[in-house]
N, C-alpha and C positions, 0 to 999 in steps of 0.2 A: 504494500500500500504506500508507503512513504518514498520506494525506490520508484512508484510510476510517476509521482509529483516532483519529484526530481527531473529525472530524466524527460518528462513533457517540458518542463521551462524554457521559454527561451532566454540567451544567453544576456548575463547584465552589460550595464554599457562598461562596466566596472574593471571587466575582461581587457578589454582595451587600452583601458586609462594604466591601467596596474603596469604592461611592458615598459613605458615610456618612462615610469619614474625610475626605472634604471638606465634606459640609453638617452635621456637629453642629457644628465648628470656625465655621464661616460665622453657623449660628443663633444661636451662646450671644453671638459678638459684636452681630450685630443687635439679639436680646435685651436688654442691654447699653447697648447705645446708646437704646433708645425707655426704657428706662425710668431713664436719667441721659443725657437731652439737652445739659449742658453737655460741651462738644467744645474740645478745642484746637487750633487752627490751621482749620478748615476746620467748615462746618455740619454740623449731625447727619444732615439730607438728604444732604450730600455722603459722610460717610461710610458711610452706609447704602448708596448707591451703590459704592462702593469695595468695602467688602465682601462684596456681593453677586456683583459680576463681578471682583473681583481677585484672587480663588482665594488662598490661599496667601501671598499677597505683601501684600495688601489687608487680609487680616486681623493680618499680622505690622505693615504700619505704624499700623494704629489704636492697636492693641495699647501700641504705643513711642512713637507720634508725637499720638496723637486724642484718648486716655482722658485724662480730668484727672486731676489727686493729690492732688486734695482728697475724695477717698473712701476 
């Protein structure tokens, strides 16, 4: 009974929203990086990497640890 009212729903717009709040966060820092290549600690390729597959954690140590402060 509860698995056919499931499975009849259609999909929330919820589904959609939810991808994004991981890759606008991911792109603006890639962004970011190719167009101010000077990097701290580790290469602009290494961070691009990081950022790419380090979801969440990746983009929080570019963020604190990669970007220089000279901008």
């Amino acid at each position: 009974m509860l698995t056919d009212s499931l499975s009849s729903s259609s999909p929330t717009p919820w589904a959609a929203i939810v991808p994004l709040v991981a890759v606008v966060p991911a792109v603006c820092c890639m962004f970011d990086i190719s167009r101010h290549p000077d990097t701290r600690r580790l290469s602009a390729q290494a961070w691009l990497a990081i950022c790419a597959f380090g979801n969440v954690l990746g983009l929080v140590a570019y963020l604190r640890f990669g970007r220089s402060k000279d901008r």
